[in-house]
C-alpha positions as CSV (number, residue, x, y, z in Angstrom):
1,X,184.6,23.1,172.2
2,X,183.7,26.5,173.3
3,X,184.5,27.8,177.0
4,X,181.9,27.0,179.4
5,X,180.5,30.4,180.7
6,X,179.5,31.6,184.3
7,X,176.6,33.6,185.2
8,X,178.4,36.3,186.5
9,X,181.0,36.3,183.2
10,X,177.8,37.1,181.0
11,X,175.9,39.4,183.5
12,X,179.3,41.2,183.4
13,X,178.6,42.4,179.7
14,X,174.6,43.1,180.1
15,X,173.2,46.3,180.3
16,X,172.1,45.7,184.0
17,X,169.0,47.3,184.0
18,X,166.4,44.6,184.8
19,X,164.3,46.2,182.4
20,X,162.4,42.5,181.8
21,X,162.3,42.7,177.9
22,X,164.1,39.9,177.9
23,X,161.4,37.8,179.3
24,X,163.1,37.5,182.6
25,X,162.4,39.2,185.7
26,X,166.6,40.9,186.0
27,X,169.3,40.9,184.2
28,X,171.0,38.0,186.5
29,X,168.7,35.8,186.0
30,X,168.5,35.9,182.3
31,X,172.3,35.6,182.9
32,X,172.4,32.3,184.2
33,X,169.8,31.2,181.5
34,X,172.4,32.1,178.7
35,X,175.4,30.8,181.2
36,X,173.5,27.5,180.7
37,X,172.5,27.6,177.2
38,X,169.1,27.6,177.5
39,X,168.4,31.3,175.6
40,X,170.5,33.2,173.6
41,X,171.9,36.0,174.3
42,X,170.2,38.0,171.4
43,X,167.2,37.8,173.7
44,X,168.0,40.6,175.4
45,X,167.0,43.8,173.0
46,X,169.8,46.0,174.1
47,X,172.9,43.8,174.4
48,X,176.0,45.2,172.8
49,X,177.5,44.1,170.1
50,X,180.7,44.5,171.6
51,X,179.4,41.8,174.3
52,X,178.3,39.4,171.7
53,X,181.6,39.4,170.3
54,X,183.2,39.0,173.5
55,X,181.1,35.8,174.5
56,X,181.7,34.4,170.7
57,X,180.2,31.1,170.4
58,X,179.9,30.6,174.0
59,X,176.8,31.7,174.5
60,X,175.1,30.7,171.7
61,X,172.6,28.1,172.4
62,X,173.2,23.9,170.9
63,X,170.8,24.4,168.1
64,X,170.3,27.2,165.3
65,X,168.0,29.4,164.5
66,X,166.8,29.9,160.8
67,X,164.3,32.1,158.8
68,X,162.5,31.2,156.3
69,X,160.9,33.9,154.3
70,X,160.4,37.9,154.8
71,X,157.7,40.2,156.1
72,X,154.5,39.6,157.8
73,X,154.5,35.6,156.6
74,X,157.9,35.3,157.3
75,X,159.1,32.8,160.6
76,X,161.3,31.2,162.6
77,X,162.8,27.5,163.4
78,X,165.2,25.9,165.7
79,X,166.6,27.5,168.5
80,X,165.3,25.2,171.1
81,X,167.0,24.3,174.2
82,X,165.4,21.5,175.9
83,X,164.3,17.6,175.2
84,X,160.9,18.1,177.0
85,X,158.5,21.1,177.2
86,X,158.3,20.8,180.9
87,X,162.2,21.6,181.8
88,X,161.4,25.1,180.6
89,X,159.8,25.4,176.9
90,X,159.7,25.1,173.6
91,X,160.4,28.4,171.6
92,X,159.7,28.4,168.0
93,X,156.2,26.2,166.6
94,X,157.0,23.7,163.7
95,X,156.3,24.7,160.1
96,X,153.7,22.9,159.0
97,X,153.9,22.7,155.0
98,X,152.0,20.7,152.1
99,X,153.4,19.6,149.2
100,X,152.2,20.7,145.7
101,X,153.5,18.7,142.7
102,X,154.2,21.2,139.1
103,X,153.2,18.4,137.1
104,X,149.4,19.2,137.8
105,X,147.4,20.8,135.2
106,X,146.9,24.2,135.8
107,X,143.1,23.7,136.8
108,X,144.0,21.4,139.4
109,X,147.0,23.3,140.6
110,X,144.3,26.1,140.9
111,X,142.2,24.0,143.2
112,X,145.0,23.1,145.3
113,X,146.0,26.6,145.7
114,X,142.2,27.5,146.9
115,X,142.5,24.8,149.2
116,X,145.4,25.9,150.7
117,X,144.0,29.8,151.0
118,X,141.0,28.5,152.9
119,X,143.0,26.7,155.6
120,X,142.4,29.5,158.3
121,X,141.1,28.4,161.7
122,X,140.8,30.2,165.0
123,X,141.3,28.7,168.3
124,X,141.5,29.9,171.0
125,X,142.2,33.3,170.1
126,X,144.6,32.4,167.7
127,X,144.5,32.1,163.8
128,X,145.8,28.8,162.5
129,X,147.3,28.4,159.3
130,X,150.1,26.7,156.7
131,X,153.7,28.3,157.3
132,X,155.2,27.4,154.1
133,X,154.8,25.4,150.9
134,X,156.9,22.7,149.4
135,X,156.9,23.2,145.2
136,X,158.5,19.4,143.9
137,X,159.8,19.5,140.6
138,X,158.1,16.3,138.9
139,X,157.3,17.3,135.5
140,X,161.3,18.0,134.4
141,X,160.4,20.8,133.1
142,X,162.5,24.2,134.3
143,X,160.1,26.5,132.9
144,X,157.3,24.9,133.6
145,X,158.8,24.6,138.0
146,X,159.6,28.1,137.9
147,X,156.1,29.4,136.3
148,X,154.1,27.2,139.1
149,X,156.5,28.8,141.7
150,X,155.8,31.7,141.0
151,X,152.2,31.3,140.9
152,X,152.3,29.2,144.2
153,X,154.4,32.5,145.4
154,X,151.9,35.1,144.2
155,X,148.5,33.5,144.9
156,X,149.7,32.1,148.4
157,X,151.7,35.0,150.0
158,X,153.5,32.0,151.8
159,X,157.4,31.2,151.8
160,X,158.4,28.6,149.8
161,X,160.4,24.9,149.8
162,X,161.9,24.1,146.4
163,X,162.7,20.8,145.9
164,X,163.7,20.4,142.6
165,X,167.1,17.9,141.7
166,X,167.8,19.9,138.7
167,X,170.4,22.6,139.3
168,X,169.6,24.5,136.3
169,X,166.2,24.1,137.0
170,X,166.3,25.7,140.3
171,X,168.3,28.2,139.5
172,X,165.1,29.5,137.2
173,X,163.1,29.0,139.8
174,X,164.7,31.3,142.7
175,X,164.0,34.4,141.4
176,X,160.2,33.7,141.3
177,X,160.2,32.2,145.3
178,X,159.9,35.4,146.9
179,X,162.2,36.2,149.5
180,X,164.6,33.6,151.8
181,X,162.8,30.3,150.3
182,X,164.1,27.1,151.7
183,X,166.0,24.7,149.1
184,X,166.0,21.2,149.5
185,X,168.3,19.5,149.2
186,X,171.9,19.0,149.4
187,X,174.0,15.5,149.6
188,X,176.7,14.1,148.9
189,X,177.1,14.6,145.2
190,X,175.4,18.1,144.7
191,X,176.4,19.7,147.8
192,X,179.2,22.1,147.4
193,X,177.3,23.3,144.0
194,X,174.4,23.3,145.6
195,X,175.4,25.1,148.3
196,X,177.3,27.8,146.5
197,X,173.6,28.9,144.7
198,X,172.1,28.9,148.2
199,X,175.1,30.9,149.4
200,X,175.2,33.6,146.5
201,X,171.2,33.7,146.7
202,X,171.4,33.8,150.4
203,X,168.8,31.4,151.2
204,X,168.6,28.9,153.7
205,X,169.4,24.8,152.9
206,X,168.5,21.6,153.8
207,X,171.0,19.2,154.2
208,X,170.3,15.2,153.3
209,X,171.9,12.2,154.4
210,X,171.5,8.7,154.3
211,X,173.2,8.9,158.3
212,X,173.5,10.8,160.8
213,X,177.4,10.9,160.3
214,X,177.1,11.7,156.5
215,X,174.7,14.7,157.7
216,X,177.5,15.5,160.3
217,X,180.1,16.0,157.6
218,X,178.0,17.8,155.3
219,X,177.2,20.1,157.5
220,X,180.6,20.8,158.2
221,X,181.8,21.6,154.7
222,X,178.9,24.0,154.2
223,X,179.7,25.7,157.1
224,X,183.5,26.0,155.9
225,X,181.5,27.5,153.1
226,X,180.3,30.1,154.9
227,X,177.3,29.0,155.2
228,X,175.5,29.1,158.5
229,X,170.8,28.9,158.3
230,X,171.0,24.8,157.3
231,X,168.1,22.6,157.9
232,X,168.7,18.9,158.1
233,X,166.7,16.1,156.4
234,X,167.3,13.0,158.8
235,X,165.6,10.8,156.5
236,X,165.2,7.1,157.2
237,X,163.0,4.1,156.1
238,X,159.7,4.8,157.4
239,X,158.1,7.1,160.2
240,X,159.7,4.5,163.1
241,X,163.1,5.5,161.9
242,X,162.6,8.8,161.1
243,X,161.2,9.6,164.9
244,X,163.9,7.8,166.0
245,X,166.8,10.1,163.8
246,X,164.8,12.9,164.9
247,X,165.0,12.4,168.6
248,X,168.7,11.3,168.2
249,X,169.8,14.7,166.3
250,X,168.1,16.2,168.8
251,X,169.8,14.9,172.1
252,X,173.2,14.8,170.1
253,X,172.8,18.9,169.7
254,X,171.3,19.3,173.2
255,X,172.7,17.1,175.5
256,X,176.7,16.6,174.0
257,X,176.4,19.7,172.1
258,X,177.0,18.1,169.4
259,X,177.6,21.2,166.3
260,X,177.4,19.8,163.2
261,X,174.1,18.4,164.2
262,X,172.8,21.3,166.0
263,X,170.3,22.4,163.6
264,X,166.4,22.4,163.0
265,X,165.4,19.2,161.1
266,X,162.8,18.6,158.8
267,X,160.7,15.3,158.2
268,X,158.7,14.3,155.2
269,X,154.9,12.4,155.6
270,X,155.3,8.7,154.5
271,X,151.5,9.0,153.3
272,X,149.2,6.3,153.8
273,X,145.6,6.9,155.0
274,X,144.6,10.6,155.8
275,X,144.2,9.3,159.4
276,X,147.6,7.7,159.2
277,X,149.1,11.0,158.3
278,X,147.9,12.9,160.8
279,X,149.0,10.5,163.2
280,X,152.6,10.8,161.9
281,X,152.7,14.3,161.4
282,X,151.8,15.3,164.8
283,X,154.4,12.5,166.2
284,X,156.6,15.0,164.6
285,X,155.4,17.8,165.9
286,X,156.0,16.4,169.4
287,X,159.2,15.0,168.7
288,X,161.2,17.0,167.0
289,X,160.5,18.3,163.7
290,X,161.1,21.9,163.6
291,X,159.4,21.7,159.4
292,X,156.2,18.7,158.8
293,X,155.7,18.1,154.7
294,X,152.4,16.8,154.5
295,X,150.5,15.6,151.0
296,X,146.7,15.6,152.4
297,X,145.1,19.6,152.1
298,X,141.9,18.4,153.5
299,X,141.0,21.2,157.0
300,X,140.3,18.0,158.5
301,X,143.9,16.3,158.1
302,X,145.3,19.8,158.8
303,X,143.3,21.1,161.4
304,X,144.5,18.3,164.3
305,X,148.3,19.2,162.9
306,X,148.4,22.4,164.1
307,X,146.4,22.0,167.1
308,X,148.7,20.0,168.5
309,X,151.5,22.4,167.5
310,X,149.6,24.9,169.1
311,X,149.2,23.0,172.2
312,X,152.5,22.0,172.4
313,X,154.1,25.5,171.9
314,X,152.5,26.9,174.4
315,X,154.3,28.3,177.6
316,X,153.8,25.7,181.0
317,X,155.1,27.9,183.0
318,X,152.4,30.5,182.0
319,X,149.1,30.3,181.6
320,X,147.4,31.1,178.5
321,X,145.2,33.8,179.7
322,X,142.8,36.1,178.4
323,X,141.9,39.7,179.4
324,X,139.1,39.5,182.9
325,X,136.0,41.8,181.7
326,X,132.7,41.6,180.2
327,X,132.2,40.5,176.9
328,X,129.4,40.6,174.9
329,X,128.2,38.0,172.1
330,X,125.8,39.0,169.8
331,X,123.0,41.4,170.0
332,X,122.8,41.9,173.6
333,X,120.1,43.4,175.1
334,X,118.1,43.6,178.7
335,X,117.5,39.9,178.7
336,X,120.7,38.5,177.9
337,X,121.9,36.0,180.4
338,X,125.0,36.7,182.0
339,X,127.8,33.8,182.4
340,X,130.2,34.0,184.4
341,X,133.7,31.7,183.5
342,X,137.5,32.1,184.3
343,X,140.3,33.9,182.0
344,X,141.6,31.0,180.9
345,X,141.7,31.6,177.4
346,X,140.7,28.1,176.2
347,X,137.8,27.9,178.8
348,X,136.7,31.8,177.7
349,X,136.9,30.7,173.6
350,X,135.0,27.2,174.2
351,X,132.2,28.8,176.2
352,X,132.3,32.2,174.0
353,X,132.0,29.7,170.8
354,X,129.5,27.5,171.9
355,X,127.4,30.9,172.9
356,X,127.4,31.7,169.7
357,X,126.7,28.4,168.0
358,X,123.7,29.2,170.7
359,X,122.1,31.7,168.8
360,X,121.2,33.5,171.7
361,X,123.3,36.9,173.0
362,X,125.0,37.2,176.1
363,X,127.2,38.6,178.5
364,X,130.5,36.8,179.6
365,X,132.0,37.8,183.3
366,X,135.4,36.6,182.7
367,X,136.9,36.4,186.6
368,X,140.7,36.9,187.0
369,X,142.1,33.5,187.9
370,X,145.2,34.3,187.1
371,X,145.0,31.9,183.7
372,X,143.4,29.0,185.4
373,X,140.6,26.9,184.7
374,X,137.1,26.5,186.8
375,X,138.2,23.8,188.6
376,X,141.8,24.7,188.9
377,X,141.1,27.9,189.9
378,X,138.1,26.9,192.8
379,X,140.5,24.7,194.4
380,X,143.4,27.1,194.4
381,X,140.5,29.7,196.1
382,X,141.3,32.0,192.5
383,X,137.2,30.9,191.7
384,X,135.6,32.4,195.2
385,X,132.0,34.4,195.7
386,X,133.8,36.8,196.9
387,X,135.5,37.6,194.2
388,X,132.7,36.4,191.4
389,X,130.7,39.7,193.3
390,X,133.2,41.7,193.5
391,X,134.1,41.4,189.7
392,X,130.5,41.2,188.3
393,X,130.1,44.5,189.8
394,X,133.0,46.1,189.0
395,X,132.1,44.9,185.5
396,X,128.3,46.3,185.6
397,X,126.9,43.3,184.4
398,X,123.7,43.2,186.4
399,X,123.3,46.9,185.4
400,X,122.8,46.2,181.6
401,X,119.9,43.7,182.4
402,X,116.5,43.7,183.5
403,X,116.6,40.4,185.1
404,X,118.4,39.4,188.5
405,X,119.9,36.5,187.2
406,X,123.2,35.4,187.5
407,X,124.2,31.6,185.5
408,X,127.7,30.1,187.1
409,X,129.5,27.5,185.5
410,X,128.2,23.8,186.4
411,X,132.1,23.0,187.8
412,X,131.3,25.7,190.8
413,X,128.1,25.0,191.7
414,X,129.2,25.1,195.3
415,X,129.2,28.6,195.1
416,X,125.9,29.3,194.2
417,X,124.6,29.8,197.8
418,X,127.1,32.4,199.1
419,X,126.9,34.2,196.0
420,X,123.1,34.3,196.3
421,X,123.0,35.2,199.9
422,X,125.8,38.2,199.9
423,X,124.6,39.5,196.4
424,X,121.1,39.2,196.2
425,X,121.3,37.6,192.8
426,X,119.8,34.8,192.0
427,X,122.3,32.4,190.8
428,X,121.6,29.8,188.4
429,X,123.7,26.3,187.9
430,X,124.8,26.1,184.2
431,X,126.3,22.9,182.4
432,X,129.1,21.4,183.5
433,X,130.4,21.0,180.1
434,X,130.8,23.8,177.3
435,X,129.1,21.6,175.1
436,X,126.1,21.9,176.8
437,X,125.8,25.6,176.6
438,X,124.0,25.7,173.4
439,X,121.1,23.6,174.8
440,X,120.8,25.3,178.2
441,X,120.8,29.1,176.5
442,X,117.6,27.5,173.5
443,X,116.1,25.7,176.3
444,X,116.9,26.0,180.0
445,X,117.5,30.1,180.3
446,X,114.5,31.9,180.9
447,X,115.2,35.9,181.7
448,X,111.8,35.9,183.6
């Protein structure tokens, strides 16, 4: 096992500029982080490498990172450093991937491909979408698994899993995968040869095993091999025991440090009803898939699957906030109402997306509440008249309207009285829930 580190051991070998591109406020601090294992030391953009050798293995965190892919689609698994998101966070989203079978015909592989193109959403500021796709070899066919790779390649623009049992086979196929593709899988029988292709092609590999312990000892020859970005397959008999592997794996690499285990793992769908996938898939996205292989393409199977990633890859510590100005929806003009909400970017996007589902243009006030909600923010005095005035004027909001109106959300309605009476506005009560927007803009707000 490697030497335990100190704080002041690694802040010894940093540049010591508290320059914060590391994410942490000085250079000690992000020492004691790395000191306990909880980032790695490449975190910090202008480490030496003469300091990374000198700290060797000691500093890198209990689990791997791997890439899969290149370029802009290109991303990142593993890496993480806690059981729960609340001890600090979770660093790198799970890879949620679909599986597309080369023994369709190629007008239904071509409708599968559309489907998967059109899986774009935007929440919250953010564009959703499939990180990789697994290509299974079922036809037994090499030249027919390598042509449908590289068409899955070309017309996708996504990296790729190749699962395909057939060495020869795959061997075809790597060359028309793009760049870094993950290769599933090697065991007990295939793995040295296995893992000599993924070595010479220098690709990342997963790693199956029917335990734990078998998965321990493969890992350890491959990485006698040289070979170091491995992805593990925990397997099991159904999506009870394949939670339960997952969550082992994962305390084994974080809690005992436990190498041979401390990589990202990767969990298969059992199937079932659409709704029954979903459920399973986002069970692994909590706990602790770092890849998800799905079957179902439908947006709403996928959709809830990478909400929840979303939601759960975001930082606790900070708030997810949006930029405090006025924004304007639609074709505004002198009538517009103007809405006032908080920067919380998931309060902003819900009220700025039901506006327009309204129809009607308007202007957003979006207050600085430091990334809080309505509520939140009122009770932490973040959501005060004083500074609702202060920021609506800064803004110029009531300066681009005829009108003397000003609508608050429904949650602060207790403001709407000292806002009136030191502003001069008047201030109306809007819904309580963003839902209601819509409705209130067609039918409540009146400019006169």
């Amino acid at each position: 096992m490697a030497k335990k580190l100190t704080g002041i051991e690694v802040y010894k070998l940093l540049p010591k500029t508290n320059c914060g591109d590391c994410d942490f406020p000085t250079c000690m601090a992000f020492a004691m982080q790395v000191a306990a294992k909880k980032v790695a030391l490449e975190q910090c953009p202008h480490v030496s490498e003469e300091a990374q050798a000198a700290l060797g293995e000691a500093q890198t965190p209990p689990m791997r990172t791997v890439r899969i892919g290149e370029g802009e689609a290109a991303f990142t698994i593993g890496g993480e450093t806690v059981l729960f998101r609340h001890e600090e966070k979770f660093h790198n989203p799970t890879g949620v991937a679909v599986r597309i079978s080369d023994a369709l015909s190629d007008e239904a592989l071509t409708q599968r491909i559309e489907a998967i193109n059109a899986l774009r959403f935007e929440r919250v500021g953010e564009v959703l979408h499939l990180n990789l796709l697994a290509v299974q070899c079922d036809s037994g066919d090499g030249e027919r698994f390598a042509r449908v790779v590289k068409m899955v390649s070309e017309q996708t623009g996504l990296p790729l899993l190749l699962m395909c049992s057939e060495l020869e086979h795959l061997e075809a196929a790597l060359p028309q995968a793009g760049e870094r593709p993950l290769v599933w899988a090697a065991n007990g029988e295939n793995w040295e040869a296995l893992g000599e292709r993924a070595l010479a092609h220098e690709v990342p590999l997963v790693v199956a095993g029917e335990s734990l312990e078998e998965l321990a000892a493969l890992t350890g020859r491959l990485k006698d091999k040289g070979l170091q970005d491995l992805v593990l397959d925990v397997g099991g008999d159904g999506f009870a025991e394949r939670l339960t592997r997952l969550a082992k794996v994962r305390r084994l690499a974080l809690q005992k440090e436990f190498r041979p285990l401390g990589y990202p793992s990767l969990a298969f769908t059992s199937g079932g009803t659409p709704l029954e996938e979903v459920a399973e898939a986002i069970a692994y996205v909590c706990k602790y898939a770092a890849v998800v292989v799905m079957e179902n393409t439908a947006p709403e199977a996928v959709l809830p699957v990478l909400t929840a990633r979303q939601n759960v890859y975001t930082d606790p510590q900070r708030p997810n906030a949006i930029e405090a100005k006025l924004y304007e929806i639609g074709d505004v003009g002198p009538d517009a109402p103007v809405l006032v909400t908080t920067n919380f970017a998931l309060t902003y996007f819900t009220v700025a997306g039901e506006v327009e589902n309204s129809r009607v243009p308007a202007y957003v006030s979006v207050i600085d509440t430091e990334g809080l909600g309505v509520l939140n923010a009122y009770a932490d005095d973040k959501l005060t008249a004083e500074r609702v005035i202060a920021t609506v004027k800064e803004q110029g909001a009531m300066e681009k309207v005829r009108h003397n109106k000003l609508v608050i959300p429904g949650l602060a309605a207790m403001l709407r009285m000292e806002i009136q009476d030191e502003s001069g506005w008047e201030v109306v009560i809007g819904p309580e829930d963003a839902a209601r927007v819509p409705h209130f803009l067609r039918n409540e707000w009146r400019a006169d």
